[in-house]
MIMI-472579 format. One record per residue (C-alpha): x, y, z. Coordinates in steps of 0.25 Angstrom, whole numbers. Layout:
# MIMI-472579
node X X	Y Y	Z Z
...
//
This chain:
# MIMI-472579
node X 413	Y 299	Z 518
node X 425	Y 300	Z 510
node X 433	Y 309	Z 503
node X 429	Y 305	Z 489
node X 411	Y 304	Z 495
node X 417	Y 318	Z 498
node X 419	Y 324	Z 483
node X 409	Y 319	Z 479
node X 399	Y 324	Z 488
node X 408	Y 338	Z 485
node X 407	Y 336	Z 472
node X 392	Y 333	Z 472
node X 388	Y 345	Z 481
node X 396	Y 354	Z 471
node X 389	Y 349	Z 457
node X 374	Y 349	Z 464
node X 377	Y 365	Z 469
node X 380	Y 368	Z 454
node X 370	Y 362	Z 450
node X 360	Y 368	Z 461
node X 363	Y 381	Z 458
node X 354	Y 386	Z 449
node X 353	Y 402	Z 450
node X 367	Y 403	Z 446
node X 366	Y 391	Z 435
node X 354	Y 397	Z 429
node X 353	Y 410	Z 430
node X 349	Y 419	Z 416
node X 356	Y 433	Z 414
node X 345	Y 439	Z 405
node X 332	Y 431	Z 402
node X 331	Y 438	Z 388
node X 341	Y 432	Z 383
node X 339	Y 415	Z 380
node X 350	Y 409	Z 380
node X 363	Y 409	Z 385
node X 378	Y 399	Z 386
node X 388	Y 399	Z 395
node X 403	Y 404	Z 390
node X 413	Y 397	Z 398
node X 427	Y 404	Z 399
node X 437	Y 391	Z 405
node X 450	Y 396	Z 408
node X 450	Y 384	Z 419
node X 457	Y 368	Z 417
node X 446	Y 365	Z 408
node X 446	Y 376	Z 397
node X 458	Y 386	Z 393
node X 466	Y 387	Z 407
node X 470	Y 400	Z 412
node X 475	Y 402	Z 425
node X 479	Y 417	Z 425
node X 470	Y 427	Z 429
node X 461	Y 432	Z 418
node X 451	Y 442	Z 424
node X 442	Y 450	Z 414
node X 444	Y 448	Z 400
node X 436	Y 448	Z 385
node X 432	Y 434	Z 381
node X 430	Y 431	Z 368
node X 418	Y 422	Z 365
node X 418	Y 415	Z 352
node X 402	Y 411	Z 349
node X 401	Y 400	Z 335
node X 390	Y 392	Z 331
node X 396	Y 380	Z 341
node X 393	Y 388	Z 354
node X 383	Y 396	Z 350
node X 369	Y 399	Z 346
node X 368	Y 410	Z 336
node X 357	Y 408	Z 330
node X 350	Y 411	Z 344
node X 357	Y 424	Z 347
node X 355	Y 438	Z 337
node X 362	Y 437	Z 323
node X 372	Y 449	Z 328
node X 376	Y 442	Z 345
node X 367	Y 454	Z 350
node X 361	Y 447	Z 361
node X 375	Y 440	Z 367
node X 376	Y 443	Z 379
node X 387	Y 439	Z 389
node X 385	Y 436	Z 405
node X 396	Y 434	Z 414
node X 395	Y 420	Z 422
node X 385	Y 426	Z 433
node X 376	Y 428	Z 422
node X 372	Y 440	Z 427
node X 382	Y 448	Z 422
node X 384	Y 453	Z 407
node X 395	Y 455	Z 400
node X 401	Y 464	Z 389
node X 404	Y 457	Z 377
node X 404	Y 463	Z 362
node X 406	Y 453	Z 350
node X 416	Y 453	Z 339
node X 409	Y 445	Z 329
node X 395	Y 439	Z 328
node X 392	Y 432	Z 317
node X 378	Y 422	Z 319
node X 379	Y 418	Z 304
node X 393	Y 411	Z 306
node X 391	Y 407	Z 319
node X 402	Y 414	Z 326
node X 403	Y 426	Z 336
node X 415	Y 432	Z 343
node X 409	Y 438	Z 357
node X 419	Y 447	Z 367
node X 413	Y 445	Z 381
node X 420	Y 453	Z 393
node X 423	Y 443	Z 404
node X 423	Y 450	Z 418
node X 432	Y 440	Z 425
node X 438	Y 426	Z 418
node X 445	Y 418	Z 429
node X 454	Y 409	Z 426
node X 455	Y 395	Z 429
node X 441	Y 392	Z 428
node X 427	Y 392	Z 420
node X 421	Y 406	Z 417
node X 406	Y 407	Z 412
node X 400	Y 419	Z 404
node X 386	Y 419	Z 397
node X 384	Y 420	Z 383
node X 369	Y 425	Z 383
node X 361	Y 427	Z 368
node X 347	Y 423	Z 362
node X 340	Y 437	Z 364
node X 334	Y 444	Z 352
node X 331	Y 457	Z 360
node X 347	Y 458	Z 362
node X 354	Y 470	Z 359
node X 370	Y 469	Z 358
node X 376	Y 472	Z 371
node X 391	Y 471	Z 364
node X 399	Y 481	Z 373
node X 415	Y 479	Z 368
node X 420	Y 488	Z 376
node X 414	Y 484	Z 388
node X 420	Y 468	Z 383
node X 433	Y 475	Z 388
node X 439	Y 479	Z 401
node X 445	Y 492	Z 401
node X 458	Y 487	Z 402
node X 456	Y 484	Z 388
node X 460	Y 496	Z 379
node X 459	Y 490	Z 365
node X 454	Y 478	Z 358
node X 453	Y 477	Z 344
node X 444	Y 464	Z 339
node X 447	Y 468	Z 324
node X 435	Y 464	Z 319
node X 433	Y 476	Z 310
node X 434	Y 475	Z 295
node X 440	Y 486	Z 288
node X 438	Y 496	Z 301
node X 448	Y 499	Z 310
node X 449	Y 489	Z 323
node X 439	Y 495	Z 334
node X 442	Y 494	Z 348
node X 432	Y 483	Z 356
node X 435	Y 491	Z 370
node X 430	Y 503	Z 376
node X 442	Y 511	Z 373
node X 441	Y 512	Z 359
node X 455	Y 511	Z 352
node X 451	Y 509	Z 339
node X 460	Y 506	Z 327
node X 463	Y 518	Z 318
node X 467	Y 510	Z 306
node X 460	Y 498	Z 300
node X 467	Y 484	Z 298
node X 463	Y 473	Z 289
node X 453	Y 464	Z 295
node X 457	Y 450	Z 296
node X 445	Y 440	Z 294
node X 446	Y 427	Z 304
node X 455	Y 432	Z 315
node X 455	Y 425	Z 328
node X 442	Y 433	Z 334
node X 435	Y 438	Z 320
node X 442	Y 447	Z 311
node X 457	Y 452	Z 315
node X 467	Y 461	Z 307
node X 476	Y 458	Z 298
node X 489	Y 463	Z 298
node X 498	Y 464	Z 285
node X 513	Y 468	Z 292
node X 509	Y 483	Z 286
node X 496	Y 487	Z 288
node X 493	Y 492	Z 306
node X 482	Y 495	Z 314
node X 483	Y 507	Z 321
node X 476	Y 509	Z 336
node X 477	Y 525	Z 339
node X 483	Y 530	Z 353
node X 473	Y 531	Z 365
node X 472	Y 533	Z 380
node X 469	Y 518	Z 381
node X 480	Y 513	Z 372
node X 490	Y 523	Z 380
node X 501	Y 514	Z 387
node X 509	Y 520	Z 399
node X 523	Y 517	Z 402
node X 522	Y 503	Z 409
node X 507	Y 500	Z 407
node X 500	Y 488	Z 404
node X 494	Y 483	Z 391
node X 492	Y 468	Z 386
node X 490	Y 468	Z 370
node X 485	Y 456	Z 365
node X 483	Y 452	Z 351
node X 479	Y 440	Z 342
node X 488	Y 438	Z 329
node X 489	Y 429	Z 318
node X 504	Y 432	Z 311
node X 502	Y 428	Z 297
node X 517	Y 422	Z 297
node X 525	Y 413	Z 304
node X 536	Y 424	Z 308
node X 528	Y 436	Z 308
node X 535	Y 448	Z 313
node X 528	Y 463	Z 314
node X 522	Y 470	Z 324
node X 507	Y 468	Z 328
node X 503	Y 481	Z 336
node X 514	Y 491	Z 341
node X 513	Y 504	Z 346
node X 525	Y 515	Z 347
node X 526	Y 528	Z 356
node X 540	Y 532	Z 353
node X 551	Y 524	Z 356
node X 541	Y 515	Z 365
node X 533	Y 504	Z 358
node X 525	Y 493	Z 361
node X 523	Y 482	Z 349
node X 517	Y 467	Z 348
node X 522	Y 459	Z 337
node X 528	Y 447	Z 329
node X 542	Y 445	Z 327
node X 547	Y 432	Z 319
node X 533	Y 424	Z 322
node X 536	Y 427	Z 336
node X 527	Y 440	Z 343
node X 533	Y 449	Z 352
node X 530	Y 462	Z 361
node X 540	Y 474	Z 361
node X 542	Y 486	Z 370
node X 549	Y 497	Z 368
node X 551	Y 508	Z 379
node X 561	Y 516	Z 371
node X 573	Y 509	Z 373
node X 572	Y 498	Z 364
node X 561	Y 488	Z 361
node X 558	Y 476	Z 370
node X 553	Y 463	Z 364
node X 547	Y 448	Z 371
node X 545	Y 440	Z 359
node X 539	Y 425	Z 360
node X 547	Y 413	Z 359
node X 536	Y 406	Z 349
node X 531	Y 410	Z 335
node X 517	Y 410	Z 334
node X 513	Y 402	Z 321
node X 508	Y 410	Z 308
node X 492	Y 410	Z 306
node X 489	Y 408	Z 321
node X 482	Y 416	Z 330
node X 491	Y 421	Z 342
node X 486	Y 430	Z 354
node X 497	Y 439	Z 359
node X 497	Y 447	Z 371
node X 508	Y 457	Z 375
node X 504	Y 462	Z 390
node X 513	Y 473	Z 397
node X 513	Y 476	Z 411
node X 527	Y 474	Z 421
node X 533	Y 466	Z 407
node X 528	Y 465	Z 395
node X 522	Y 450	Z 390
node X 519	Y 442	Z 376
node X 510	Y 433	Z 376
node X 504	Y 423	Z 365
node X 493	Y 415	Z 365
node X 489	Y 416	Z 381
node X 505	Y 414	Z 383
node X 517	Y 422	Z 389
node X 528	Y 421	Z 376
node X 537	Y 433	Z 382
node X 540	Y 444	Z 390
node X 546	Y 458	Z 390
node X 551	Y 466	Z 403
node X 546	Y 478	Z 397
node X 534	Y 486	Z 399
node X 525	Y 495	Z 393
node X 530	Y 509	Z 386
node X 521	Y 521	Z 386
node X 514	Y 519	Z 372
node X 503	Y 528	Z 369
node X 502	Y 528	Z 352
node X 492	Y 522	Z 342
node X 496	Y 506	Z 341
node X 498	Y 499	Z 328
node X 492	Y 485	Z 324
node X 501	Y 477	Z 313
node X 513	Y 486	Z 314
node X 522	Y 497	Z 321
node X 521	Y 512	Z 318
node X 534	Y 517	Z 312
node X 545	Y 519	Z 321
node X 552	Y 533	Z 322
node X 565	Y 533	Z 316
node X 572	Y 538	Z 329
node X 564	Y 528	Z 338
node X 570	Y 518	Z 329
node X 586	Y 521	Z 328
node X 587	Y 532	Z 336
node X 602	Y 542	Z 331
node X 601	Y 536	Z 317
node X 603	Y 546	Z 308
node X 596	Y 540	Z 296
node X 585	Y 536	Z 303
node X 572	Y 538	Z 293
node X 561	Y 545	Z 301
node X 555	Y 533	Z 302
node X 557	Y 518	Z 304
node X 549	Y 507	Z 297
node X 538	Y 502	Z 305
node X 541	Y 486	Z 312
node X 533	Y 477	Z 302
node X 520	Y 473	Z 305
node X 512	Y 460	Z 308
node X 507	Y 452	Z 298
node X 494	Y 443	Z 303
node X 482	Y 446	Z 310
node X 480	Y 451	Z 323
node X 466	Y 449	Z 330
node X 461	Y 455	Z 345
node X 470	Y 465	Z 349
node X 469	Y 470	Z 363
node X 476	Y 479	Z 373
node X 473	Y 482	Z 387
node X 480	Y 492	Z 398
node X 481	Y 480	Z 406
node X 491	Y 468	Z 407
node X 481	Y 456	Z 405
node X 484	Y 442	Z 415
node X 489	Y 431	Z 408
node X 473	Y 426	Z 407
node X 468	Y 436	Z 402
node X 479	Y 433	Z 389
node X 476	Y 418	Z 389
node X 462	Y 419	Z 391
node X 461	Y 430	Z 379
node X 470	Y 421	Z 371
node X 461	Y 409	Z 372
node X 448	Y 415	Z 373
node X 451	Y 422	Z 358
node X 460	Y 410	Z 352
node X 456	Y 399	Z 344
node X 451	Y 390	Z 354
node X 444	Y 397	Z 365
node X 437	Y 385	Z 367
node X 442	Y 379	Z 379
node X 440	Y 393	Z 388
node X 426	Y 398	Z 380
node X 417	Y 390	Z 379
node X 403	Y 390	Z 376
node X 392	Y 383	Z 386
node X 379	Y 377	Z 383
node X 369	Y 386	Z 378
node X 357	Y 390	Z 388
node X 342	Y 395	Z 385
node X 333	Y 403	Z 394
node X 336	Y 403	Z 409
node X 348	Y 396	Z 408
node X 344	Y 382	Z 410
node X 339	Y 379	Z 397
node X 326	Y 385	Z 396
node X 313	Y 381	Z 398
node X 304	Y 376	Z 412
node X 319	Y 374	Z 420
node X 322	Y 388	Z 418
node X 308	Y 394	Z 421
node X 309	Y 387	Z 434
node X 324	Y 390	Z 438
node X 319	Y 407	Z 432
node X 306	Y 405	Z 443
node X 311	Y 399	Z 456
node X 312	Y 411	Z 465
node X 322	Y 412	Z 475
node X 314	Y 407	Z 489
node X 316	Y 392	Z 478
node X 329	Y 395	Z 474
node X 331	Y 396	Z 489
node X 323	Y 383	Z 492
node X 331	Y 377	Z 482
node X 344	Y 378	Z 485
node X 343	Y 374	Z 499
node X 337	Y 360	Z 492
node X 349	Y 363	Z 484
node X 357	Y 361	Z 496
node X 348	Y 349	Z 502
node X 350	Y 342	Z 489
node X 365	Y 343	Z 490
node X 367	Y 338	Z 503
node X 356	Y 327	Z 501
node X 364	Y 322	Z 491
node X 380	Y 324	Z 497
node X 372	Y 316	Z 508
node X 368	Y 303	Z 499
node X 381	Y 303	Z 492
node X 389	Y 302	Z 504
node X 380	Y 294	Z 512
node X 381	Y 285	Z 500
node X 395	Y 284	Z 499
node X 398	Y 283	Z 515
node X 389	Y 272	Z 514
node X 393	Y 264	Z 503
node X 408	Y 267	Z 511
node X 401	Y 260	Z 523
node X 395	Y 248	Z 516
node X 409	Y 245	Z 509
node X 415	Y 246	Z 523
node X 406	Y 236	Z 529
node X 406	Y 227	Z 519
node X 422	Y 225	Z 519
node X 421	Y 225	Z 533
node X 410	Y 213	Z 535
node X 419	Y 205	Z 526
node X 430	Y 206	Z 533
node X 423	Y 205	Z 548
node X 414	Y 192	Z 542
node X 427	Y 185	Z 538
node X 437	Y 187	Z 549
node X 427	Y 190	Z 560
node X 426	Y 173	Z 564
node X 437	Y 175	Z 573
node X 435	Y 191	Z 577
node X 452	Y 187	Z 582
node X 453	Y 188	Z 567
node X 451	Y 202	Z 565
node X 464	Y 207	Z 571
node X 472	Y 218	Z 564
node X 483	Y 207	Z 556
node X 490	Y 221	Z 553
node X 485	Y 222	Z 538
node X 472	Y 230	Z 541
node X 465	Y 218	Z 550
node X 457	Y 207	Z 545
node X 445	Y 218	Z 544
node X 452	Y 225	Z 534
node X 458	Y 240	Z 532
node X 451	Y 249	Z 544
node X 451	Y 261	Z 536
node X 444	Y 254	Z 526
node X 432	Y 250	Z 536
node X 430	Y 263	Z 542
node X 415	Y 265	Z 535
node X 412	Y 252	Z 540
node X 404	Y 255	Z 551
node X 406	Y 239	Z 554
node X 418	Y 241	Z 554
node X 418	Y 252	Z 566
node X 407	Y 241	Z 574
node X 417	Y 231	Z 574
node X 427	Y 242	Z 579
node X 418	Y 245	Z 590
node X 416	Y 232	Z 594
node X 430	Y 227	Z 593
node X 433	Y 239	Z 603
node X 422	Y 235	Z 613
node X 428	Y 221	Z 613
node X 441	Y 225	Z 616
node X 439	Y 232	Z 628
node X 430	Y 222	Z 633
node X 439	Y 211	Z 631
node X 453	Y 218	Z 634
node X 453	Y 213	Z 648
node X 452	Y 199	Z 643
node X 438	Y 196	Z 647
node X 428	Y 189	Z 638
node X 416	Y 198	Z 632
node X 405	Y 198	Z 644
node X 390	Y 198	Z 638
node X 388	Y 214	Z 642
node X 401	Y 218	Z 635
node X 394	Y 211	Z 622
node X 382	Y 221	Z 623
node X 392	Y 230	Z 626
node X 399	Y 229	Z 613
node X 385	Y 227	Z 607
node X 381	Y 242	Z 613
node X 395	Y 249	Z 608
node X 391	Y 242	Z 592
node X 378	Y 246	Z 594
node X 383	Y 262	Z 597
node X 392	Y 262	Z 586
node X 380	Y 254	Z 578
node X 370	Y 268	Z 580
node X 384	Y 278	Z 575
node X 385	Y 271	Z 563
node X 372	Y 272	Z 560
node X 372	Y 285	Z 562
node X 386	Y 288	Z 554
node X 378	Y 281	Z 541
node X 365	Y 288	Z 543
node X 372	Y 302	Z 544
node X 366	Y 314	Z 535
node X 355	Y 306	Z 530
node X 348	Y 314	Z 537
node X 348	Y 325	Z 529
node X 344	Y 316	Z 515
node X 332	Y 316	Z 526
node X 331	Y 332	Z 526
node X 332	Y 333	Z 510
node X 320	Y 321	Z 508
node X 312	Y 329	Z 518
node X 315	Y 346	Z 517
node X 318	Y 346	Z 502
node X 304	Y 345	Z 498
node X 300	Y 353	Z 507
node X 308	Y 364	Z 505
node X 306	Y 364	Z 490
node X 290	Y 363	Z 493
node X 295	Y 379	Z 502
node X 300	Y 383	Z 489
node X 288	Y 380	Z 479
node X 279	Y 385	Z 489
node X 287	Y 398	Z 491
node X 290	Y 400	Z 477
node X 275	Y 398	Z 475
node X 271	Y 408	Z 485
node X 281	Y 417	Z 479
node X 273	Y 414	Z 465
node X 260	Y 417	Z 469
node X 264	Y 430	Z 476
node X 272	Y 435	Z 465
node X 260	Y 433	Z 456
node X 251	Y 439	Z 466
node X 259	Y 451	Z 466
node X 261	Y 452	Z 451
node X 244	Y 449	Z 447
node X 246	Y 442	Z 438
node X 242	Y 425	Z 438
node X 247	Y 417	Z 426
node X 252	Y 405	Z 425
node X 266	Y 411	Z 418
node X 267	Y 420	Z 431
node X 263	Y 407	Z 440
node X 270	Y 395	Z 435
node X 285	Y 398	Z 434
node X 284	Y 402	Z 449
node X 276	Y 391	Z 453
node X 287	Y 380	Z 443
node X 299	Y 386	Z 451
node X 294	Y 385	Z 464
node X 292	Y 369	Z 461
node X 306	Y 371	Z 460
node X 310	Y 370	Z 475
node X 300	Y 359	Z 477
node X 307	Y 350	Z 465
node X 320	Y 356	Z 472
node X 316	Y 349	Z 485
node X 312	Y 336	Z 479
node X 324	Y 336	Z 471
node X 332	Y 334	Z 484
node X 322	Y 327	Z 492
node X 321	Y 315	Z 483
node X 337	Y 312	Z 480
node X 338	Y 312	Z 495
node X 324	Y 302	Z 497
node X 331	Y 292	Z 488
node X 344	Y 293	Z 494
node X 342	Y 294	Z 508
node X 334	Y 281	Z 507
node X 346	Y 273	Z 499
node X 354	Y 278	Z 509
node X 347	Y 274	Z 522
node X 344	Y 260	Z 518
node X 362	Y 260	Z 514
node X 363	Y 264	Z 529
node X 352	Y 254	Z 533
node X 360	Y 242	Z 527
node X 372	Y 246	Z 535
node X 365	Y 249	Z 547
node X 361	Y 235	Z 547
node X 373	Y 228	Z 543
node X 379	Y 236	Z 555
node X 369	Y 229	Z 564
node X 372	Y 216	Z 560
node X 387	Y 219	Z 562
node X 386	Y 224	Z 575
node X 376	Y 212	Z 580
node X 387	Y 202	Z 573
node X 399	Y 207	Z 580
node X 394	Y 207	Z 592
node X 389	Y 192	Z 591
node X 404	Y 189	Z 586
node X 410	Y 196	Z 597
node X 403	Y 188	Z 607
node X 402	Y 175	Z 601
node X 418	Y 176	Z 600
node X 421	Y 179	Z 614
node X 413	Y 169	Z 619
node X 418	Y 158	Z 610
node X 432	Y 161	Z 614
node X 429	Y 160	Z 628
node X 420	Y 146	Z 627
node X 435	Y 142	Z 619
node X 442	Y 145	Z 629
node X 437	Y 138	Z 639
node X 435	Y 150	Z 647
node X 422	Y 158	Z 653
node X 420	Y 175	Z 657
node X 427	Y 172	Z 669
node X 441	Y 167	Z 662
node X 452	Y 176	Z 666
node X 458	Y 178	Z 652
node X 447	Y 174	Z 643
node X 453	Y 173	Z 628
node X 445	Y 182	Z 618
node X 447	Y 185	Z 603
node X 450	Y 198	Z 596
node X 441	Y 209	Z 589
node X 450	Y 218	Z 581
node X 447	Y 234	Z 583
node X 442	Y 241	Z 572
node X 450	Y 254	Z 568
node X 448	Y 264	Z 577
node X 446	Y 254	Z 591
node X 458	Y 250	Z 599
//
């Protein structure tokens, strides 16, 4: 068999294990609710790659009338629910928005573990009107996040989403139409204010990443977007001529990376500063610069849209008209929208998956699958039947699962060595019938022989016939006497041998097309009487006889049976196209052998008449039989 046979039989065997697997495929987390769709999170070659590690993160899920139903789930989202790729296993999510009437809904669902590199699948269930919410923001969160602030309050200060509860003790202005519903909109003058707490205290040389999405309302902004100041050590996000930047001061004077690249006015931007060994800006999923410092001990309220005031002798030190206070840096002018800060420096995949997953065009790494009613296959008699086979048939099956694979990996690469055989032949037939009237003729000329490339003959099971008998004719004759009558029935007993081994070489592993056609109705008649004797001994048990307690039972244990014929009859077929191909050859190898040998003879005895000489010549003259490859 050759390579390419090889994949195919790979790839074959790979597709029908999928497909046979059906506990995994099917399987239903909660049978109240009705329906259900897979979200696919692709962060391999074909969705949004990221090859950096991830690990647990929020993922934004943006639901709209395109991808989904809402006029099948509640009117306010309570009977979402969210089940890891298992689907066995909930989890937390809490919604921003949910508005059924526009047809738009903005879901936060905690993912345990995004790999990277590949497809992740999550499970969007709804259609339950017996739901309660089960929204839980804080649990949405790892612990390592310390304060996330959605701004989708109007008029109200921003509330913190994690479980650590740093809310906002000012209001902003509420920005309508932000990237991820309502934002805050900032004026150069106006700030936010987030009060000091034991979460928000940083440590001299901790790790934090801040992350912000913001929209500067002119094409070289410049003011601070959040800051935060403990004496003569601060920590600030900002923009300085169109161009963001992070700055840390330890007390001996500010330090500042700044990107290379304005970002463009009226566009959305996701900025991330992390701080860990040094200090990092990223924009947009990107590195943009880098700072040798670290984090300074900051344990004060943090500002959003501008700086506190700075102490006169903080900012010039020995003047001597120094007012008591110094005017505070300007603030930002645009919107900002999802701040977060977590105690952690995040991986580079985390920040790319976050900057994807809530931009514009998440598209390509969430997406949303097909939708799916009860059971998971659709509905209806299927998923009765998959919900009822018990698991003595889901044992049954799969082994007919596994007879059904090999039955066929056994037909396609029977077929294929087959028709390599037949190909073989033929080219070798039609070389041997023209240059085999002298068999002198079929000496190697140094190009390949008049027979023809070797390595190309080598299925040809001809091909290795006239090898054999070219070596038996050799040995017999290397002594330079004629061919006596015994060593022609000789020859004819080595062909003959070598006749029955290639008969077996093509008839190999049919023997077990043979096994499926016979067992695999058998063992799917074990399993629907042993998922029926199971049937009636459960209702036995229970007392009580209906048909609604009987005939799902009864249904799923035809299951194995239909199993069993389903590779039975596959087999039936192809084992019997298969034996009359191997038939064919067998024959036309028959012929072969009974016409070499009658050629052989007829040429060393014409020779002999020729030469005028009988058995008892000394030298007699004799043709040559060329060797196949392989035979001296």
């Amino acid at each position: 068999m050759n390579h390419r046979a090889t994949r195919r039989l790979a790839a074959f065997a790979t597709i029908a294990a999928t497909i046979l697997a059906p506990v995994a495929a099917r399987a239903w987390w909660n049978e109240e609710w009705t329906a259900r769709k897979p979200i696919r999170i692709d962060t391999g070659a074909t969705g949004s790659p990221i090859s950096e590690p991830v690990g647990a993160a929020p993922v934004l899920v943006r639901l709209h009338a395109g991808n989904f139903k809402f006029d099948q789930a509640k009117e306010d989202g309570s009977d979402l629910r969210f089940v890891a790729g298992d689907d066995k296993t909930p989890l937390k999510h809490h919604v921003e928005k949910y508005d059924a009437l526009l047809g738009e809904a903005l879901v936060w669902v905690g993912v345990p573990e995004v790999k990277p590199g590949t497809k992740n699948e999550i499970w969007l269930y709804y259609r339950n009107p017996k739901a309660v919410t089960a929204e839980d923001a804080r649990g949405t969160y790892d612990p390592a996040t310390v304060l996330v602030l959605h701004f989708a309050e109007k008029g109200q200060p921003p509330r913190d989403s994690t479980t650590w509860g740093n809310q906002a003790s000012t209001a902003g202005t509420s920005a309508d139409g932000a990237i991820i519903g309502r934002g805050l909109k900032l004026d150069g003058t106006g700030r936010v204010t987030i009060p000091a707490g034991p979460s928000l205290a940083w440590a001299d040389g901790s790790q934090i990443t801040w992350s912000a999405w913001v929209r500067p309302a002119e094409a070289d902004a410049s003011g601070v977007i959040f800051a935060r100041r403990d004496g003569s050590n601060a920590f600030a996000v900002g923009f300085e001529g169109g161009k963001p930047y992070v700055e840390i001061d330890r007390g001996k004077g500010a330090q500042r990376a700044v990107s290379a690249t304005p970002l463009a006015a009226n566009g959305w931007h996701h900025l991330v500063v992390t701080v860990g060994d040094a200090t990092t800006l990223h924009v947009n999923g990107a590195t943009v610069a880098n700072l040798g410092a670290t984090l300074p001990a900051l344990n004060t309220a943090a500002t959003i849209g501008g700086a506190e005031p700075v102490a006169a002798d903080a900012a010039a030190p020995g003047r001597k008209d120094a007012r008591k206070e110094a005017p505070p840096p300007a603030g930002f002018k645009g919107d900002v929208d999802e701040l977060q800060i977590s105690k952690v420096a995040r991986p580079l995949g985390y920040i790319q998956l976050a900057a994807i997953s809530q931009g514009t065009d998440p598209g390509k790494l969430i997406a949303a699958g097909q939708d799916e009613e009860t059971g998971g296959s659709g509905g209806g008699y299927f998923s009765i039947l998959i919900k009822s086979v018990t698991l003595d048939g889901w044992i049954v099956i799969g082994v007919l699962a596994v007879m059904l694979v090999v039955s066929w990996v056994v037909m396609i690469g029977k077929a294929s060595f087959l028709s390599a055989v037949e190909r073989a032949n033929a080219q070798f037939l039609e070389r041997f019938h023209k240059e085999s009237a002298d068999l002198a003729g079929l000496v190697d000329t140094g190009d390949g022989g008049a027979l023809g490339d070797p390595k190309a003959l080598r299925d040809s099971p001809l091909y290795k016939m006239y090898g054999i008998c070219a070596e038996e004719v050799r040995k017999r004759t290397g002594s330079g006497k004629p061919l006596r009558a015994e060593s022609i029935e000789a020859i004819r007993a080595s062909l003959d041998a070598g006749q029955v081994r290639e008969n077996q070489r093509l008839s190999k592993n049919l023997v077990l097309l043979t096994i499926a056609i016979s067992g695999g109705p058998f063992l799917g008649l074990l399993g629907t009487v042993v998922g029926v004797m199971i049937t009636f001994a459960a209702i036995a048990a229970a007392g009580d006889v209906n048909v609604n307690a009987i005939a799902p039972g009864i249904a799923a244990a035809l299951v194995a049976t239909v199993a069993g014929l389903a590779v039975a009859i596959p087999a039936l077929f192809g084992y019997n196209w298969l034996l009359s191909r191997v038939k064919n050859i067998s024959a036309t190898l028959q012929v072969f052998v009974d016409e070499l040998v009658t050629k052989v003879a007829e040429a060393y005895a014409e020779r002999a008449t020729r030469d005028g000489r009988d058995e008892s010549d000394e030298r007699p003259r004799r043709p040559t039989i060329v060797a196949a490859e392989g035979h001296p």
